[in-house]
PADRENVEX-602770 format. One line per 10 residues: number of its first residue (from 0); their letters; for each residue x, y, z of N, C-alpha, C. Coordinates in steps of 0.1 Angstrom, whole numbers. Example, Ala and Ser with C-alpha at 12.3 -4.5 7.8 and 13.67 -1.06 7.14 Angstrom:
0) as) 132:-57:78:123:-45:78:132:-33:78 | 128:-22:71:137:-11:71:129:0:79
end
This chain:
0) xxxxxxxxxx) 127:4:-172:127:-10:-168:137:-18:-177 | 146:-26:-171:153:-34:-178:145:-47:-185 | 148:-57:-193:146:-68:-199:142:-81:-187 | 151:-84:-177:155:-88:-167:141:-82:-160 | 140:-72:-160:128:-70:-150:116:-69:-155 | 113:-71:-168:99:-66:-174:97:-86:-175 | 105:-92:-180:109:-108:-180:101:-110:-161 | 106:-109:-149:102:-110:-143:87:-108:-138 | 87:-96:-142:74:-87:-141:59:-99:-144 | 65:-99:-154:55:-108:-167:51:-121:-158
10) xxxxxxxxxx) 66:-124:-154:61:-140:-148:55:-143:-135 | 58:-131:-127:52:-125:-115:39:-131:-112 | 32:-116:-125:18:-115:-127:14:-130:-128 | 19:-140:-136:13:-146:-146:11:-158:-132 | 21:-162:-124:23:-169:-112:11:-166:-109 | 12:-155:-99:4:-148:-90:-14:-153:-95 | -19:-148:-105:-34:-152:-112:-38:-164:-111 | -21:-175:-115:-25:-189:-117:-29:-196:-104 | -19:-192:-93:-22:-191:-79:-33:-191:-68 | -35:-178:-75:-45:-169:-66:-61:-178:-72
20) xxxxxxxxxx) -62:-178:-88:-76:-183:-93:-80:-195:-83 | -68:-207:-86:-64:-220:-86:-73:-220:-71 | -66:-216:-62:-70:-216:-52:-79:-205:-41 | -87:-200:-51:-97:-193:-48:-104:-203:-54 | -107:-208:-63:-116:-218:-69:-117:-232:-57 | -108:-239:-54:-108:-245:-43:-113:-242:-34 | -111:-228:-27:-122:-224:-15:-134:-221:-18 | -137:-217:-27:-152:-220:-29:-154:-234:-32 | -150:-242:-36:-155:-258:-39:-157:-259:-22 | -149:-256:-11:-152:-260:4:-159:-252:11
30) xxxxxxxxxx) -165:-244:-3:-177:-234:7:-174:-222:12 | -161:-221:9:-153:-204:17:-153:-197:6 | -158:-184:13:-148:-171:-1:-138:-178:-5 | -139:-170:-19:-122:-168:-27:-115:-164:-23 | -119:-154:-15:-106:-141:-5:-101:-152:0 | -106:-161:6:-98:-171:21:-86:-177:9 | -89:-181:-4:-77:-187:-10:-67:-185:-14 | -73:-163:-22:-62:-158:-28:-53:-147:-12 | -63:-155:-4:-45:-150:7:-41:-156:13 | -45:-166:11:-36:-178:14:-25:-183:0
40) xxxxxxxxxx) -28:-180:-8:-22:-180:-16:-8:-169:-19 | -10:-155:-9:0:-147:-11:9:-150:3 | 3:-154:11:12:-163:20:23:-173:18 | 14:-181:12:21:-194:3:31:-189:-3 | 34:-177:-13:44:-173:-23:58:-161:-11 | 50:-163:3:61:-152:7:74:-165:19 | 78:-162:23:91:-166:30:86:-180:39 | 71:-178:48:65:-186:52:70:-204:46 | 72:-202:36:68:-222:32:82:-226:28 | 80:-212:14:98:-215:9:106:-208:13
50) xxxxxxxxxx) 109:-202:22:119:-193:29:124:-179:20 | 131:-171:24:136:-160:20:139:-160:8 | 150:-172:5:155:-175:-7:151:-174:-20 | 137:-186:-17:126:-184:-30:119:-176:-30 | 114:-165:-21:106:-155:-22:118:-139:-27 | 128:-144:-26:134:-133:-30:140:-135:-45 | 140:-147:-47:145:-150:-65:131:-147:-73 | 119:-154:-65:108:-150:-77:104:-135:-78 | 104:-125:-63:103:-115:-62:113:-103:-59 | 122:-100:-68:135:-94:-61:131:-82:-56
60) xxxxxxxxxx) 145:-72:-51:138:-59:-46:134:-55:-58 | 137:-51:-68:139:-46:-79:124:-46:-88 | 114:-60:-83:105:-56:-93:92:-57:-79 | 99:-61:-67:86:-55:-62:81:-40:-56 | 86:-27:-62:79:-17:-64:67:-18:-71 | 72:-26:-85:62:-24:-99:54:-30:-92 | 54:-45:-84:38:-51:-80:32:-42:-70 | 40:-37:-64:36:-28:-51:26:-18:-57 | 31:-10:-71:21:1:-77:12:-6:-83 | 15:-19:-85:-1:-23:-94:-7:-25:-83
70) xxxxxxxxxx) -7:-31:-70:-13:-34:-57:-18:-22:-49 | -14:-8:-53:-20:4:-45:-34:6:-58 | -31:2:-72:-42:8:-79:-55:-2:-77 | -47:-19:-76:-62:-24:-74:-71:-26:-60 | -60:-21:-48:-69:-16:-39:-77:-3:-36 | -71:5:-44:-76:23:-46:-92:16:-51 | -91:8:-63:-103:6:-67:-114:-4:-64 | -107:-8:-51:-114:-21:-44:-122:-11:-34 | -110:-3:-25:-120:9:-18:-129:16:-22 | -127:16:-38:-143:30:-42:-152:20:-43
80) xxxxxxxxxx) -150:4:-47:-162:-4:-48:-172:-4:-40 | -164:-8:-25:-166:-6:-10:-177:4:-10 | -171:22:-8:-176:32:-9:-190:30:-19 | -192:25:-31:-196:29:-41:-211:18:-38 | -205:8:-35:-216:-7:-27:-225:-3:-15 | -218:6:-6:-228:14:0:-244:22:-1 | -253:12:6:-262:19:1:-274:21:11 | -280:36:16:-286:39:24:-298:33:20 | -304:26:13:-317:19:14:-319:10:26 | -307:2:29:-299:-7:38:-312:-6:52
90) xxxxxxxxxx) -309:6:51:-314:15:64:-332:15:71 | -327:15:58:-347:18:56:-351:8:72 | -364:11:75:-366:3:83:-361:-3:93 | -345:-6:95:-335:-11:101:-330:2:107 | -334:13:111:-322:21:116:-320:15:132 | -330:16:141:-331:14:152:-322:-1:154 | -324:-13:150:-317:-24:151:-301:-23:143 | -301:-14:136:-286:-14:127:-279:-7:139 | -283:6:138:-276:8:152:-273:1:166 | -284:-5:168:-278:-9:182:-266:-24:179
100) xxxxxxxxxx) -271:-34:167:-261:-43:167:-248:-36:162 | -245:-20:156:-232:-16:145:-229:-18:164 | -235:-7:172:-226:-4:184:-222:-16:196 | -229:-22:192:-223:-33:201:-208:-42:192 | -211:-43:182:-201:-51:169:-190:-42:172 | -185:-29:171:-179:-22:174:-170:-19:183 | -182:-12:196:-176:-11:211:-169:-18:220 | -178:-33:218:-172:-42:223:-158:-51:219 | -157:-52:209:-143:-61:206:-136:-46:205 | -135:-33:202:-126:-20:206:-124:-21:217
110) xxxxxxxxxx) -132:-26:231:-134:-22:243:-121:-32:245 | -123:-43:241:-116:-57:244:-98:-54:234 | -104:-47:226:-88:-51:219:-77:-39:228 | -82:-30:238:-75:-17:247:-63:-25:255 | -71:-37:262:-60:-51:269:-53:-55:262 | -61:-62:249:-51:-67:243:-38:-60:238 | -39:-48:235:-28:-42:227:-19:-38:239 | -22:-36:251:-13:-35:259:-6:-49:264 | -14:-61:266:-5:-70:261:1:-75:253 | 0:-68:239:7:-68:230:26:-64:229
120) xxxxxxxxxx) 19:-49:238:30:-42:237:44:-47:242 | 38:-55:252:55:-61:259:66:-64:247 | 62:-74:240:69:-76:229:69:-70:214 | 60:-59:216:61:-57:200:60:-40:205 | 68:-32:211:71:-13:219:73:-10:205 | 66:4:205:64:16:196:64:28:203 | 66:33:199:69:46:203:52:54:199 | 46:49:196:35:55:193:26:47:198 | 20:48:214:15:37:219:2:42:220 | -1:55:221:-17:55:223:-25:51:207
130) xxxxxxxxxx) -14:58:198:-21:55:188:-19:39:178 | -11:28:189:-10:18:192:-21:6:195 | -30:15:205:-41:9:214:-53:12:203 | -54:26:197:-60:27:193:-64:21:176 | -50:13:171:-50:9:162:-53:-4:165 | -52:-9:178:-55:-28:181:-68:-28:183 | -75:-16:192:-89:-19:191:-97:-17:175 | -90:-8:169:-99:-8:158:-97:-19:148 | -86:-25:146:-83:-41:139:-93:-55:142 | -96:-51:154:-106:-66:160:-115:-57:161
140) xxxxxxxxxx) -124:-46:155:-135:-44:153:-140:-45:142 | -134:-45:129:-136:-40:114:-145:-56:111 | -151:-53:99:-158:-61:91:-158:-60:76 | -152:-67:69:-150:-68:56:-162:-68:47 | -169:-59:46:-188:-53:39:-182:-63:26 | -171:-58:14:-177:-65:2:-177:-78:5 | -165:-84:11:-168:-102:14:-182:-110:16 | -185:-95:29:-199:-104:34:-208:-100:24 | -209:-89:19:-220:-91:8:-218:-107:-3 | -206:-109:-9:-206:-122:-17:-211:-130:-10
150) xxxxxxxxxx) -210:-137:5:-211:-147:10:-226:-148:9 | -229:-135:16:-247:-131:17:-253:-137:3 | -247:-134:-13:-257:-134:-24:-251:-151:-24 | -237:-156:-25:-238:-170:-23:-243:-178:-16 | -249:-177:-4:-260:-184:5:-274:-180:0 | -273:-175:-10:-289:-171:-10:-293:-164:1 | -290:-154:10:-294:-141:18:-294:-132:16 | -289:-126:7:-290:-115:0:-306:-106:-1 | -313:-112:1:-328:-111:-4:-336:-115:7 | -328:-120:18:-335:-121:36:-332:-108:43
160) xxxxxxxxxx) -345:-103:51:-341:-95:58:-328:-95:70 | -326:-105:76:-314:-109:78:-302:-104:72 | -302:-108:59:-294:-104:51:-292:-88:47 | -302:-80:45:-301:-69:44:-295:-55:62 | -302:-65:72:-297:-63:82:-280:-61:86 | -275:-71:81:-262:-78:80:-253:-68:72 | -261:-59:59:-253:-50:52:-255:-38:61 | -267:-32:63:-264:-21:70:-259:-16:81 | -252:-33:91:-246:-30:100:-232:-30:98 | -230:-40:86:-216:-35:85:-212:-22:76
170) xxxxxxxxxx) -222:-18:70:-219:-3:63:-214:7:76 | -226:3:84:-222:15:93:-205:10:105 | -204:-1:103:-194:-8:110:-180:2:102 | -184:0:89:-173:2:78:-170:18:79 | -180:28:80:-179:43:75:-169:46:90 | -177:39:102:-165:45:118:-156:39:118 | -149:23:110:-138:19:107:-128:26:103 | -132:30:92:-124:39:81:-120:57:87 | -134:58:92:-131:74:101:-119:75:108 | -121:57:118:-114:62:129:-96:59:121
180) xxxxxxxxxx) -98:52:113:-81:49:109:-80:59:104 | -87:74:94:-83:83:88:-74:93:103 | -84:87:113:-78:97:124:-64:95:131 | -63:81:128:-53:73:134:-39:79:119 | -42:77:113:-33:83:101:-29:94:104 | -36:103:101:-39:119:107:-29:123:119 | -27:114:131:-21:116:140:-4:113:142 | -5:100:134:5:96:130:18:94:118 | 9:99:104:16:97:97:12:114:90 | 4:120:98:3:136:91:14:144:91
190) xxxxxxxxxx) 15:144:74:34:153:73:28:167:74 | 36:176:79:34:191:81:25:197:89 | 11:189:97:12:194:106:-2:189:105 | -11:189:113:-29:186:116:-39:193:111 | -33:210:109:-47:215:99:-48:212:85 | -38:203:81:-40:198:70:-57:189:63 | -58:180:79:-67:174:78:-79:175:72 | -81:191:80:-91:199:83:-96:204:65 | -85:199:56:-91:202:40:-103:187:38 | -103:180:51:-114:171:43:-127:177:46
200) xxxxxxxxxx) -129:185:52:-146:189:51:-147:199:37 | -138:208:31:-144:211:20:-136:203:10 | -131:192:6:-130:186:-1:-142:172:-6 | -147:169:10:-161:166:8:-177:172:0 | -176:185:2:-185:196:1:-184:201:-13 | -168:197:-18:-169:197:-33:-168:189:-37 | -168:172:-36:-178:157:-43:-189:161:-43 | -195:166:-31:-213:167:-30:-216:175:-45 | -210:191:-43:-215:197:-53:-211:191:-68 | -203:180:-70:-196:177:-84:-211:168:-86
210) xxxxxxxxxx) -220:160:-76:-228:152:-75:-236:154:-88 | -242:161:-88:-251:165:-106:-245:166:-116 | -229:168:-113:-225:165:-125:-218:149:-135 | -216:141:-120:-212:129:-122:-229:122:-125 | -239:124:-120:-249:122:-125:-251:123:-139 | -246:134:-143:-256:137:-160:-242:128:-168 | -226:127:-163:-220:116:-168:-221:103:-171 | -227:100:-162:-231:82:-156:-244:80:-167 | -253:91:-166:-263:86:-174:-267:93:-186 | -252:101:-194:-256:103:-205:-254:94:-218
220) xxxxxxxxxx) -258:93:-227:-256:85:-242:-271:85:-240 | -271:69:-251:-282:66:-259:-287:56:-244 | -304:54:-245:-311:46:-237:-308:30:-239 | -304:26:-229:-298:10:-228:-286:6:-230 | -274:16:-233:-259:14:-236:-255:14:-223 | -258:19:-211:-253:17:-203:-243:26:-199 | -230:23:-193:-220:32:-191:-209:35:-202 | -207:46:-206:-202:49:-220:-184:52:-215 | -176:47:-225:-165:49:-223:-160:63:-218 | -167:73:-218:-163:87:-213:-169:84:-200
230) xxxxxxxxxx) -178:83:-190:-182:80:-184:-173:73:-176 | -169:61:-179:-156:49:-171:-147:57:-171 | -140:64:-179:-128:73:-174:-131:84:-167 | -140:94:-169:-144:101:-161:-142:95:-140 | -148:85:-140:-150:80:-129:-134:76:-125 | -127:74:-133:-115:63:-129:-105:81:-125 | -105:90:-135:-102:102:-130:-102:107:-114 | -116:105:-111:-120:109:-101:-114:101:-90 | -113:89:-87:-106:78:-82:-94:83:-78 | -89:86:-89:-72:81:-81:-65:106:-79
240) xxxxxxxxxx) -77:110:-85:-75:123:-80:-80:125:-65 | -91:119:-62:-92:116:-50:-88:110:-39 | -78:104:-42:-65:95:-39:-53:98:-35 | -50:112:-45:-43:118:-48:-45:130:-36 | -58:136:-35:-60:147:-25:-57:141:-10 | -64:126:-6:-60:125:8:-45:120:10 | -38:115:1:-25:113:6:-16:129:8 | -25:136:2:-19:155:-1:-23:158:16 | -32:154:22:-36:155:34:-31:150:46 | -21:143:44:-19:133:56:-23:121:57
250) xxxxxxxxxx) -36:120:47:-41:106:49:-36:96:36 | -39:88:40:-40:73:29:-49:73:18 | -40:71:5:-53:69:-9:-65:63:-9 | -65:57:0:-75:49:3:-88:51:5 | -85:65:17:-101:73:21:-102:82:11 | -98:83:1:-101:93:-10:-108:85:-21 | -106:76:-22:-110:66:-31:-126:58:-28 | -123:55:-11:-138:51:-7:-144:64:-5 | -145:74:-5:-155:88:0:-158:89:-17 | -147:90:-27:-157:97:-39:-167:83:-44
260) xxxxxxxxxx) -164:69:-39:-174:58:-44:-188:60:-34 | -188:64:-21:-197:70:-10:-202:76:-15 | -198:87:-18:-200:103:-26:-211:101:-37 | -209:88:-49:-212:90:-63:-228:90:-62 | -233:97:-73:-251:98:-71:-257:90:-75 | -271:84:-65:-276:74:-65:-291:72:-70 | -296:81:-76:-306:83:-76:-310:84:-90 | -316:74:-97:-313:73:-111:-300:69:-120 | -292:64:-111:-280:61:-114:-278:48:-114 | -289:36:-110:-284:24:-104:-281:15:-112
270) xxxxxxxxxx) -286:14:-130:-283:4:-134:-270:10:-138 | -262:18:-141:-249:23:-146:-241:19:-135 | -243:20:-120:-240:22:-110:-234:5:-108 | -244:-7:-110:-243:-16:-110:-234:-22:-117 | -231:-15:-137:-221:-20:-136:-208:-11:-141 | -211:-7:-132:-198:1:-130:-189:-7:-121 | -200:-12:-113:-187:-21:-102:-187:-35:-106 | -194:-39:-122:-189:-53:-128:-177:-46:-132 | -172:-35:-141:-162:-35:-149:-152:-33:-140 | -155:-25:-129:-146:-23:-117:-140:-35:-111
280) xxxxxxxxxx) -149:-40:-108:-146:-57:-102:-139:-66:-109 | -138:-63:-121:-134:-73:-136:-117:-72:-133 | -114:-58:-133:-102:-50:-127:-94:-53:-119 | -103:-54:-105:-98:-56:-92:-93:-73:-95 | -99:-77:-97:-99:-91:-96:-89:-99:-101 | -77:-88:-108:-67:-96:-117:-55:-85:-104 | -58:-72:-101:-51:-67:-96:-52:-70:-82 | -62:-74:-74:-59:-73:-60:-54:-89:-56 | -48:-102:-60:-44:-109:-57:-27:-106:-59 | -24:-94:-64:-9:-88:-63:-7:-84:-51
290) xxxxxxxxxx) -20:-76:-47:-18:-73:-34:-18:-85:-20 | -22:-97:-24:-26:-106:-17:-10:-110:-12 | -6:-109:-28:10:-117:-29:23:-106:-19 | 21:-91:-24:29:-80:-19:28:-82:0 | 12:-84:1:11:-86:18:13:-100:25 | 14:-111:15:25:-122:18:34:-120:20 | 43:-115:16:58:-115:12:62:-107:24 | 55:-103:34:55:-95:47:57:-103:59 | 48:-118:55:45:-126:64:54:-139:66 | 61:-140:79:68:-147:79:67:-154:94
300) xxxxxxxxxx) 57:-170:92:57:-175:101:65:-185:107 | 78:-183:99:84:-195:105:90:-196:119 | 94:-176:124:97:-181:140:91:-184:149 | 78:-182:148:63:-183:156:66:-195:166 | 69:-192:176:75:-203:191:57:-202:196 | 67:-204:211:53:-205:223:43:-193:224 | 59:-181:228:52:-172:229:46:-166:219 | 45:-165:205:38:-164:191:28:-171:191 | 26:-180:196:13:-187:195:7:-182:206 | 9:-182:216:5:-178:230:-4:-162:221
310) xxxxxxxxxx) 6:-154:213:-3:-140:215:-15:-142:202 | -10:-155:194:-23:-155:183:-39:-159:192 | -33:-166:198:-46:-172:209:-54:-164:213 | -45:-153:219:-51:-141:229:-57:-137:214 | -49:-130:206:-57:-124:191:-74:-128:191 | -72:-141:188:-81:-148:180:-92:-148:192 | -89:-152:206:-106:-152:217:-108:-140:212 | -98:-124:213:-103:-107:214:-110:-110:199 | -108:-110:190:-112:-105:177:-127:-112:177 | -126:-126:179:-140:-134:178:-149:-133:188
320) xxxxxxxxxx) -144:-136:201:-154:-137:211:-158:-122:213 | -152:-110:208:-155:-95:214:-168:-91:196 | -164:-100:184:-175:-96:177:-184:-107:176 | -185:-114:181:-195:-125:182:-211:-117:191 | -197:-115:208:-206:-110:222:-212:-96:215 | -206:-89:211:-206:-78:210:-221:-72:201 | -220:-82:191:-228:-83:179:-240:-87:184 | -245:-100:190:-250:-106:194:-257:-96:209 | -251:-93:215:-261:-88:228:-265:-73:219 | -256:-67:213:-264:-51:206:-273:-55:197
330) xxxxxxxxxx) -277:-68:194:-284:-72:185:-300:-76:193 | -297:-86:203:-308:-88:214:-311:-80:219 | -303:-68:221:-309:-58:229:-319:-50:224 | -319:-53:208:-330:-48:202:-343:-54:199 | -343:-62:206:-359:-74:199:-354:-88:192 | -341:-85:188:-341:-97:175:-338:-113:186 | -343:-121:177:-341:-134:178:-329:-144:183 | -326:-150:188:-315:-156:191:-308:-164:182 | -315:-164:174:-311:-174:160:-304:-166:150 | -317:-151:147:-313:-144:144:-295:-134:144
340) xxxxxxxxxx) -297:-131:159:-282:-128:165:-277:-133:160 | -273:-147:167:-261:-153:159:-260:-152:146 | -269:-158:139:-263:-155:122:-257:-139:125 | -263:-132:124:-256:-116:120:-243:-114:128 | -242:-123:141:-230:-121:149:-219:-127:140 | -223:-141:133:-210:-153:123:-213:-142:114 | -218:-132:111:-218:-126:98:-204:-116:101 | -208:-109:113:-201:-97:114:-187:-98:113 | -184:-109:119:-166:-116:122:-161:-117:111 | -166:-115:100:-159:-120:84:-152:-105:84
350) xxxxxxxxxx) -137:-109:80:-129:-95:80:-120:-96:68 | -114:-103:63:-111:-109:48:-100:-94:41 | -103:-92:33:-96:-77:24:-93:-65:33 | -103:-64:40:-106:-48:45:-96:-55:59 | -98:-59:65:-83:-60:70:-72:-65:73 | -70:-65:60:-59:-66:50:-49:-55:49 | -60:-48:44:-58:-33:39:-52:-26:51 | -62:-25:66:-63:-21:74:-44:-26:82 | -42:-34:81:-29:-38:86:-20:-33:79 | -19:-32:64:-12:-27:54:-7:-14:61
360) xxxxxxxxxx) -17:-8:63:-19:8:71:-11:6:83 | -12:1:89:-7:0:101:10:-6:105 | 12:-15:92:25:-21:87:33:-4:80 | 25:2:77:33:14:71:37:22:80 | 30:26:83:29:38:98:34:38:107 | 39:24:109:51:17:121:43:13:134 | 31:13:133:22:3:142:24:-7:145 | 25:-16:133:33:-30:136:43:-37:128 | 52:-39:138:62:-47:134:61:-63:121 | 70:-67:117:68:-80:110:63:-92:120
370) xxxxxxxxxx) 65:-92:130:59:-104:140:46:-104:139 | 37:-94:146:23:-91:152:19:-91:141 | 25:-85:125:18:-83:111:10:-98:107 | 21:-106:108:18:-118:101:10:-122:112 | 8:-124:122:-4:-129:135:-20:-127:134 | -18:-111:126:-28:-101:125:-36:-105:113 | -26:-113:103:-27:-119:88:-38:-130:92 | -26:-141:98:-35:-153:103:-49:-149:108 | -50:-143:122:-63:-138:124:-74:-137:115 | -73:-127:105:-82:-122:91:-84:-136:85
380) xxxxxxxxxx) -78:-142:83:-78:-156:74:-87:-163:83 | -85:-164:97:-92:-176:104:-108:-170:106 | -104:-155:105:-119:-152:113:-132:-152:101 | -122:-151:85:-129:-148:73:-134:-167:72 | -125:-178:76:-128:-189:69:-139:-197:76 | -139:-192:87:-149:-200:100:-165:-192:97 | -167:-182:90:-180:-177:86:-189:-187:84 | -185:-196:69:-196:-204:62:-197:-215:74 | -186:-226:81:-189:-233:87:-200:-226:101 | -197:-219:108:-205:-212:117:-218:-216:113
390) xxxxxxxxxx) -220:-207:105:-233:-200:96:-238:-220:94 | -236:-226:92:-236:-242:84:-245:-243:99 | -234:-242:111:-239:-251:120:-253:-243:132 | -254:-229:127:-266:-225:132:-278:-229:126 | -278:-228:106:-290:-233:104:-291:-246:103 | -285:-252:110:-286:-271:112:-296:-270:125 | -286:-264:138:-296:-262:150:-309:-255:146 | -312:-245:136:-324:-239:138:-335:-252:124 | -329:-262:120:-334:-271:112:-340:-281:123 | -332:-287:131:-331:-296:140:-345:-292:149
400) xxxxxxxxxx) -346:-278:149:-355:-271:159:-366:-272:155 | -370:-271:142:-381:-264:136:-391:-266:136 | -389:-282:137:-403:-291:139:-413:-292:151 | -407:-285:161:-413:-281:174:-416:-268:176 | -413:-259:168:-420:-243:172:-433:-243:164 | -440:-240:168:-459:-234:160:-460:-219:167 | -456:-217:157:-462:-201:161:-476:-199:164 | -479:-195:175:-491:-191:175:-498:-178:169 | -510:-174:171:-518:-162:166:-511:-152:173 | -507:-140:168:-499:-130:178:-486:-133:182
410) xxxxxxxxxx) -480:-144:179:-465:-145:187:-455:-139:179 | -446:-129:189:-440:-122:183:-424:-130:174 | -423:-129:166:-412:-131:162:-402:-127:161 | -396:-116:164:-389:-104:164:-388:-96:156 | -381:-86:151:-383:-76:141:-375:-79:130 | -368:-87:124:-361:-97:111:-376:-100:109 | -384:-111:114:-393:-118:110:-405:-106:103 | -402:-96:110:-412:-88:107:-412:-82:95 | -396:-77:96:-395:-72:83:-392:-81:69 | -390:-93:72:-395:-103:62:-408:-104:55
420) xxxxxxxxxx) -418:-103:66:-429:-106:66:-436:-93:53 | -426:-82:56:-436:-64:48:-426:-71:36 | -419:-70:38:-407:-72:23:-413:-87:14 | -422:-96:21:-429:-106:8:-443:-99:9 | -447:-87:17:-458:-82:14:-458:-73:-1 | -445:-67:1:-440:-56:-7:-440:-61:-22 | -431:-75:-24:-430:-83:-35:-440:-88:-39 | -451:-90:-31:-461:-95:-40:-469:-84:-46 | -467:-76:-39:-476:-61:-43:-472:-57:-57 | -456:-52:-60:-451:-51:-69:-451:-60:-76
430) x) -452:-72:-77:-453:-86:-89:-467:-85:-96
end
């Protein structure tokens, strides 16, 4: 590295934090994730506002590799958070309702995004069209799990069955997310040939069995130190060698990174576990607003005419109205509440990082062009920022309501209420 570029490097970074904080702090003062700020903020710094000129003086070719490789490490470690945040307790109790709202969250905006990508296609032809279709349906189906978990503990839901509902549908939303783009990769971007793939079942089969051993890592030292500096590296190893195996495969660092955080053992592991993803997060949090900036610098809305707006329109009914319906009737279909639905349906639409990431993928692979990229951008931004308002104006109507329902002796509530009801039975038990 030259002088010239380490000089740049420095000021990059230093931009980019001031930016990103600045205005992540601001979106939460209006009640939105930080995500909605710090990408709007990598927007802000790409071609979009100040044109080419200034995004290419502050960013030349020259040093955006270096941001590029710090932006693959702090999403490598944003995915094992993901992976690692996963948790089958989720489940408990909820399988029957997680499933039927994951499948409707899912199916239906996939079902819905099949049209749209073919009317995508007029203007934005690839040579790779099935796996085209199959890249649009799965973009308007994804759900950004860590977002909505913050939003969840910043509303105080975290601790409503609601709220726990809300995780285990997007866990499961998250694991056939991720499957199906590893397949989409696989198909498309697999160098040398498809049995390559086929190394991920015993590459799986040996996380499982390393399982007892990352256990006796995580929880060796002295009682109450917590995670020991052998321990953090040990894990950070595992990370980016697993990173290292699925890009050896055809696939993206990415699913290597969320499978060994999936993977890690959970069972006696949880206060190490817990902060393993503060120090992890401490991390991410300086490095994934580079990424924020790298996938700005992509987005360029300044030719955006009729017909550009015309296809965000179409975007934005497919993405929202296909996980709203979607969410919302696989949800009713299970017993739950109409009040209920909807919150978990405004929950589910939150798509923020993960597809981000998910576009990233798809921007590499030659899926999509710079037009549809930046459309795809906007999308994630609008669908991530409209959450808290949504969410605002359901429990207004169900406040507005409340003074007129009396439950009677026996009236069913649905099964949220139920499981509310065992979960303050549970807590008083235990207290």
């Amino acid at each position: 590295m030259t002088t010239h570029q380490v000089e740049l490097l420095f000021l990059d970074l230093g931009l980019i934090l001031l930016l990103a904080r600045g205005l992540g702090a601001l979106a939460g003062r209006l009640g939105q994730p930080p995500v909605v700020g710090e990408i709007l903020a990598g927007i802000l710094l790409g071609p979009t506002l100040f044109g080419s000129l200034v995004a290419n003086r502050l960013f030349p070719a020259d040093v955006r590799p270096l941001l590029g490789a710090l932006a693959n490490i702090g999403v490598a470690l944003f995915m094992f958070v993901v992976g690692l945040e996963l948790e089958h307790r989720f489940l408990r109790g909820r399988v029957r309702i997680t499933v039927g709202a994951a499948t409707g969250s899912t199916l239906v905006p996939f079902a819905l995004g099949i049209p749209l990508a073919f009317f995508l296609l007029r203007n934005h032809p690839t040579e790779q069209r099935a796996a085209f279709v199959v890249f649009i349906g799965l973009s308007v189906s994804v759900t950004a799990f860590p977002v909505l978990a913050r939003i969840l503990v910043g509303r105080g839901m975290s601790r409503l069955a609601i709220g726990g509902l809300a995780l285990a549908t997007a866990a499961v939303v998250d694991v056939v997310a991720w499957s199906a783009l590893a397949g989409v990769q696989a198909v498309v971007g697999g160098a040398g040939g498809y049995w390559q793939v086929s190394l991920l079942v015993p590459f799986t089969v040996l996380l499982l069995a390393l399982r007892p051993l990352l256990r006796r890592v995580l929880t060796h030292g002295a009682p109450g130190k917590g995670l020991t500096p052998t321990g953090m590296a040990v894990v950070m190893v595992g990370i980016f060698l697993s990173g290292t195996a699925t890009e050896a495969m055809g696939m993206h660092y990415i699913f290597g990174a969320f499978l060994f955080g999936a993977l890690m053992p959970r069972e006696g592991t949880e206060a190490t576990r817990e902060e393993l993803c503060e120090r992890t997060g401490e991390i991410t949090s300086l490095l994934l607003p580079v990424y924020f900036v790298v996938a700005g610098l992509k987005v360029d809305l300044r030719g955006v005419g009729l017909e550009g707006l015309t296809e965000l329109a179409v975007i934005l009914l497919v993405a929202i109205g296909g996980k709203f319906g979607g969410t919302y009737l696989g949800a009713r279909s299970q017993g739950l509440t109409a009040e209920d639905s909807g919150t978990l349906a405004a929950l589910m639409n939150t798509r923020g990082l993960t597809e981000l990431v998910i576009l990233g993928v798809g921007l590499q692979l030659g899926l999509l062009d710079g037009p549809l990229y930046s459309l795809m951008v906007v999308m994630a931004l609008v669908t991530t920022a409209m959450t808290g308002p949504v969410l605002n104006l359901i429990e207004a109507r169900s406040a507005r309501r409340a003074p007129a329902v009396v439950p009677g002796p026996g009236a069913g509530g649905g099964a949220v209420e139920e499981d509310m009801a065992t979960a303050g039975r549970q807590g008083r038990a235990s207290g």
